[in-house]
C-alpha positions as CSV (number, residue, x, y, z in Angstrom):
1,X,109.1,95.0,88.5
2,X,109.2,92.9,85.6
3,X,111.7,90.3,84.0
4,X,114.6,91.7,82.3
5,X,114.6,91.2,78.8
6,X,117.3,90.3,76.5
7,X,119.3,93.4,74.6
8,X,118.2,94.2,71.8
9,X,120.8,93.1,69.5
10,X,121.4,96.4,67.5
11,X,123.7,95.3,64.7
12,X,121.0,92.6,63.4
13,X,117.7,94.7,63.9
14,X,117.4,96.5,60.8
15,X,118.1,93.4,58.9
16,X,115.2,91.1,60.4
17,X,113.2,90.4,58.1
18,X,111.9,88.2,55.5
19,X,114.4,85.7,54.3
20,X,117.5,86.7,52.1
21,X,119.5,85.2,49.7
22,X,122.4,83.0,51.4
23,X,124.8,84.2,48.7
24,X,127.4,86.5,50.8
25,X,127.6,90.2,49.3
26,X,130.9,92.0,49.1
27,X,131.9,94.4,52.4
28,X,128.7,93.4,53.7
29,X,129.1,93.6,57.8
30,X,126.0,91.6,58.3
31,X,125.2,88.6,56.7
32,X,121.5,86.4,57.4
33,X,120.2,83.7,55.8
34,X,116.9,81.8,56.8
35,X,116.8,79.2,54.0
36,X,115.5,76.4,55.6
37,X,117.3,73.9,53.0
38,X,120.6,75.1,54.0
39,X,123.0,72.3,55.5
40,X,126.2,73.9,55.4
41,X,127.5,76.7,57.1
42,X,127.9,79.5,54.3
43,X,131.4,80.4,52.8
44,X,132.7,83.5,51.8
45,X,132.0,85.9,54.4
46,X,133.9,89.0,53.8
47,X,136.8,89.8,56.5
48,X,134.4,93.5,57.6
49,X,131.5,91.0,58.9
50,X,130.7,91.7,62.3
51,X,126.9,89.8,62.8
52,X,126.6,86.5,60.6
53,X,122.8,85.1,61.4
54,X,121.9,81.1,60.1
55,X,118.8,80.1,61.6
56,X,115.9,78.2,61.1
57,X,118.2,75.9,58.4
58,X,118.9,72.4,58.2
59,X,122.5,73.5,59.3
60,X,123.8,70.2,61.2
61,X,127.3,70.5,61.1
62,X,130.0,72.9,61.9
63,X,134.1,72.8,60.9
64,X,137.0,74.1,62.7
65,X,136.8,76.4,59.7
66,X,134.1,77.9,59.5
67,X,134.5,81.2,60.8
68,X,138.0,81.5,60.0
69,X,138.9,84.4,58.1
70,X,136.0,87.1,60.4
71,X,138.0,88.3,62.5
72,X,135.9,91.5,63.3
73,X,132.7,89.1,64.1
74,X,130.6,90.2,67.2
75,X,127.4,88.4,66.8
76,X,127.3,85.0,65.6
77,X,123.6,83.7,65.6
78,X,122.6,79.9,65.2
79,X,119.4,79.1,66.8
80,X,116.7,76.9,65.6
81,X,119.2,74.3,63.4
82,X,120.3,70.7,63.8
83,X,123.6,71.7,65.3
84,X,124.7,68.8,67.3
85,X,128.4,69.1,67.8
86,X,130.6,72.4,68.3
87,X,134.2,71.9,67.1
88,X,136.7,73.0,70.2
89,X,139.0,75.4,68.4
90,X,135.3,76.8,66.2
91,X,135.6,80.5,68.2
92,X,139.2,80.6,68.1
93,X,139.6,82.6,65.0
94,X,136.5,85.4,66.7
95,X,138.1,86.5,69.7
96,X,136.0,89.6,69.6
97,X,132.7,87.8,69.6
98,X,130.5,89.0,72.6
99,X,126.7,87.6,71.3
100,X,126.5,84.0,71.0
101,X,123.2,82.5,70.3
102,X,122.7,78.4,69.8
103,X,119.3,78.2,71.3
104,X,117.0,75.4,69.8
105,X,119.7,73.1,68.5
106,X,120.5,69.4,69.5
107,X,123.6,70.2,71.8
108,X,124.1,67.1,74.1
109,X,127.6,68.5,75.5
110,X,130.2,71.3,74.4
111,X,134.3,70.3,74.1
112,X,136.4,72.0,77.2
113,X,138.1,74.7,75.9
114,X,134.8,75.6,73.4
115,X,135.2,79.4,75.2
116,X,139.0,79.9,75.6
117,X,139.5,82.7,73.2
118,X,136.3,84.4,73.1
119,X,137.0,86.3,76.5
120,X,134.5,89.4,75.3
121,X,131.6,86.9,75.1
122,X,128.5,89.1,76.7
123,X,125.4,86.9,76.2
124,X,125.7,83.1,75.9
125,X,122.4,81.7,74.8
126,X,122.4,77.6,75.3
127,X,118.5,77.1,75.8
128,X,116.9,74.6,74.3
129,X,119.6,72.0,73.6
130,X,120.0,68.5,75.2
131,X,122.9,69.9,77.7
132,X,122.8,66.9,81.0
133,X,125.9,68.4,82.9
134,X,127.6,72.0,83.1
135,X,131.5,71.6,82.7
136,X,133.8,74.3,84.8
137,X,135.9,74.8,82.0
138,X,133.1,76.1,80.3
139,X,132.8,79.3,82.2
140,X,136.8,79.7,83.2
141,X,137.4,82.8,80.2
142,X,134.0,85.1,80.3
143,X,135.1,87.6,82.7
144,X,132.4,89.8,80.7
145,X,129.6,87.6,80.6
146,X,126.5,89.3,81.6
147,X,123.9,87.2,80.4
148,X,123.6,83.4,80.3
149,X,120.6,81.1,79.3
150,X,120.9,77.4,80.2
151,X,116.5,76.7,80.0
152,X,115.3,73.8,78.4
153,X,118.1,71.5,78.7
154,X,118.4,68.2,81.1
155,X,120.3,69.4,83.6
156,X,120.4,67.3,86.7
157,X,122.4,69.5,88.7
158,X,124.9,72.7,89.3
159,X,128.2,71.7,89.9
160,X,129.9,73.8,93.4
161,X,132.1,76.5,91.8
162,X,131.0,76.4,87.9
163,X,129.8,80.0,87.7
164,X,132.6,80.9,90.3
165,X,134.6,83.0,87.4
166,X,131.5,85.1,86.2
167,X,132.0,87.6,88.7
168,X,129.9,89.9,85.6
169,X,127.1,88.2,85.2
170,X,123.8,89.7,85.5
171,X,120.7,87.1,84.4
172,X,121.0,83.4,84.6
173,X,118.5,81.2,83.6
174,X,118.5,77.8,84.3
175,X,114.5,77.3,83.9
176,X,113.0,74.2,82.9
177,X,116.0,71.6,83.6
178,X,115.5,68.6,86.0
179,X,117.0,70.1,88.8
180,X,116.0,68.4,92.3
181,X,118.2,70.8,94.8
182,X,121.3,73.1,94.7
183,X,124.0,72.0,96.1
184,X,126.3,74.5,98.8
185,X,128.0,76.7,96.5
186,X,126.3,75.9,93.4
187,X,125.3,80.0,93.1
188,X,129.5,80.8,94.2
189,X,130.6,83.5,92.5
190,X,127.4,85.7,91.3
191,X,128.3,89.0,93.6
192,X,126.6,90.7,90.5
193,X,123.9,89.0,89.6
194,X,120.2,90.6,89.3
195,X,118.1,87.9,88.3
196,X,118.1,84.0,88.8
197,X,115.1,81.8,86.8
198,X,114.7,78.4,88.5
199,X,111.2,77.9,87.1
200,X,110.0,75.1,86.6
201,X,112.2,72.2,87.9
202,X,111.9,69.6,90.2
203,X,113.8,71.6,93.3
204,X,112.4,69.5,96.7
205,X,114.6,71.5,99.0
206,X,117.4,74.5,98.8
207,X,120.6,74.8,101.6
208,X,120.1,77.5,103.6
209,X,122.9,79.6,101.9
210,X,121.5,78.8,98.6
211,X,121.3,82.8,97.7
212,X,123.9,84.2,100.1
213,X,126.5,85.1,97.4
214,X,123.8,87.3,95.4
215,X,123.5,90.4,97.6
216,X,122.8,92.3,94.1
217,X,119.8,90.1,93.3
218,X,116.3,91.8,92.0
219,X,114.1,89.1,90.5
220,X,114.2,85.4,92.0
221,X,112.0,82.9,89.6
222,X,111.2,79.4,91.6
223,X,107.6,78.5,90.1
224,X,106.5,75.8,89.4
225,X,109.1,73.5,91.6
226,X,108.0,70.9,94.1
227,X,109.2,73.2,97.2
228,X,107.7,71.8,100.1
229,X,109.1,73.8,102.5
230,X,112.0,76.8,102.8
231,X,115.0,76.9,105.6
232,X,114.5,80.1,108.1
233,X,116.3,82.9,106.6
234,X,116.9,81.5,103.1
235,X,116.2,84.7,102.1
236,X,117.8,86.9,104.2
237,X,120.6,88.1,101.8
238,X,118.6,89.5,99.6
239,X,118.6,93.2,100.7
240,X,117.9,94.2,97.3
241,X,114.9,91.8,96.2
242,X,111.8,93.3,94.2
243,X,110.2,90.0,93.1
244,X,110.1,87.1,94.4
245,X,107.8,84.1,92.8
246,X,106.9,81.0,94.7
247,X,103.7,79.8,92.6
248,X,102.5,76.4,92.3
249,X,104.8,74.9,94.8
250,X,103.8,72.9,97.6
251,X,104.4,75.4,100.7
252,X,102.6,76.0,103.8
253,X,105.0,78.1,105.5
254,X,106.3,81.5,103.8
255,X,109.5,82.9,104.2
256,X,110.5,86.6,102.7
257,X,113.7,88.6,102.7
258,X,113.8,91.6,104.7
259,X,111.9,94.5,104.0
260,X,114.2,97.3,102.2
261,X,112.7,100.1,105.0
262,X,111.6,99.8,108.4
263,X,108.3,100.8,107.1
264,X,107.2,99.7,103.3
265,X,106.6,102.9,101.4
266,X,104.6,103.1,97.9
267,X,107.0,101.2,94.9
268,X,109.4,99.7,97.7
269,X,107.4,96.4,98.6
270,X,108.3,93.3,97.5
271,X,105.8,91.8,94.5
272,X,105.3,88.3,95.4
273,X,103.3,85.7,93.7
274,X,102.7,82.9,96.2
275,X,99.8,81.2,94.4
276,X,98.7,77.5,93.8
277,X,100.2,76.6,97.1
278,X,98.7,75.0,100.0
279,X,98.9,77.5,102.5
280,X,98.1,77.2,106.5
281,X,96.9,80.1,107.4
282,X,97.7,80.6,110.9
283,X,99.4,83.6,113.1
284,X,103.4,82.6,111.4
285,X,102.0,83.3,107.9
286,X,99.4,86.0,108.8
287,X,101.8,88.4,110.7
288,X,104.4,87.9,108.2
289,X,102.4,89.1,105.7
290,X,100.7,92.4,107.7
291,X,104.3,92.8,108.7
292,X,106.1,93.0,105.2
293,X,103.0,94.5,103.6
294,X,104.7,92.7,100.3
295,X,102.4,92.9,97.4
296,X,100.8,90.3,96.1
297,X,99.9,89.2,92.7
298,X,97.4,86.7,91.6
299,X,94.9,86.7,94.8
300,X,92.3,84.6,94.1
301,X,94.6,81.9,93.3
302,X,96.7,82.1,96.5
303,X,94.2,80.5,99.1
304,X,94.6,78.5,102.6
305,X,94.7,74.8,103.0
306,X,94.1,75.2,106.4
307,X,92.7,75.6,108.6
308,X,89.4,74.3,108.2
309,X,87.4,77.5,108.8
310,X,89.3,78.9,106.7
311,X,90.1,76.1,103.6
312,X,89.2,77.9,100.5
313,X,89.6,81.5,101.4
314,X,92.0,83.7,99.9
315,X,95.6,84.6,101.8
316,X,95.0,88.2,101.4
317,X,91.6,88.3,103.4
318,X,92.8,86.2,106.0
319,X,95.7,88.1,106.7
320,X,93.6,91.4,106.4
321,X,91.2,90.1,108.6
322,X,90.7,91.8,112.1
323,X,89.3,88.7,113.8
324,X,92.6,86.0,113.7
325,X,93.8,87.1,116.8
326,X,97.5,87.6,115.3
């Protein structure tokens, strides 16, 4: 299995391109402009828009205003500018909108009721601002959100109950924050949910009902984290798991969700990544892996710590190994 990727976002993709002129163009229904001396949000637009794209522009500033009069927009694009502010009533004039992309701007929060009216929003892309807290409010009108990107903000932590309303969702990312644990209930809500990216935070620890409202989850991301140890049966939810990455933590002991059949068949084992860990490589971790069969990625960087007969050898061999007496 592999990562899902963003949609495709069909209305844009024939219009990608080299950079247009920033001049609107009359019953156009897509309008782009890359001009990198831009800093203000183009006027004009013609009421049959339905995907405006402004990126990579010295865009800073947005008015209550600026999309009025578009009230057939779905896609509203505005990644890579020096967007620092969203007015709180901005979406109100779009309330079909369902693509919303602000990834790469210099967001440090968003106004309450920023998502009140735009209750077809699909895909919410937020990565890369300066976001330090995630407000309820935020996420109280998307009943058909499917796809949310929070990476590469500085968020400290996941409120209890914030995604409690996104009963659609299907990807959340949340990679490269500064998040030290999850608090109980922090995941509440995500019955649907496929795939979770924690990579690359500080996470220490994880409640044992971390993932126990995601019995739909596929792909679980937790690289690169400072996980020193899992609760028995943190996984155990996840029925429906097909990837699981634990690399370059600091874990000796493994945990696994269940296996999906009583006996692993070819394409049903779970791909796991456990490298750069420091692994003791004694009977708990060595029948665990003969018993779940999962298969593992990246071998010759997944090695034991301990012990010392076997410091330096590779997981796999270990646990292969007829002589362990496990």
């Amino acid at each position: 299995p592999c990562a899902m990727m963003p949609p495709i976002l069909i209305l844009l993709l024939p219009l990608l391109g080299p950079s247009t002129a920033c001049t609107p163009q009359t019953n156009t229904t897509h309008f782009i402009c890359t001009e990198p001396t831009l800093s203000t949000f183009p006027t004009g637009l013609p009421p049959t828009t339905l995907a405006v794209s402004v990126e990579f522009t010295a865009l800073a500033t947005l008015l209550p205003t600026s999309l009025l009069g578009l009230p057939q927009l779905q896609e509203l694009h505005l990644s890579s500018n020096h967007v620092t502010n969203l007015p709180e009533t901005l979406l109100h004039p779009v309330p079909t909108l369902r693509i919303l992309d602000l990834t790469n701007n210099l967001l440090a929060d968003l106004p309450s009721g920023t998502f009140s009216s735009t209750s077809h929003l699909q895909h919410l892309v937020l990565q890369g601002n300066r976001l330090q807290e995630l407000r309820p409010a935020w996420f109280q009108h998307l009943p058909e959100l499917q796809w949310l990107n929070l990476a590469a903000n500085a968020l400290a932590e996941v409120p209890p109950g914030v995604f409690q309303l996104l009963g659609s969702l299907r990807t959340l990312d949340l990679s490269q924050n500064r998040l030290v644990t999850l608090v109980p209930g922090a995941l509440a809500g995500l019955e649907a949910l496929e795939q979770l990216d924690l990579e690359g935070n500080r996470l220490g620890t994880l409640p044992p009902t971390t993932f126990t409202p995601m019995p739909a989850l596929r792909l679980l991301f937790l690289q690169d984290n400072e996980l020193q140890e899992l609760p028995e049966g943190i996984f155990t939810p996840l029925r429906n798991l097909r990837l699981l990455d634990l690399a370059r933590n600091r874990l000796g002991v493994l945990e696994l969700p269940p296996s999906p059949t009583p006996t692993p068949t070819p394409g049903s084992s779970l791909e796991l990544d456990i490298s750069g860990n420091p692994w003791v490589c004694e009977c708990p971790l060595l029948a665990l892996l003969r018993r779940a069969a999962p298969q593992l990625v990246a071998t010759r960087d997944t090695l034991c710590a301990s012990p010392e007969r076997y410091r330096g050898w590779e997981v796999a061999s270990v646990s292969q190994a007829g002589h362990t007496g496990c």
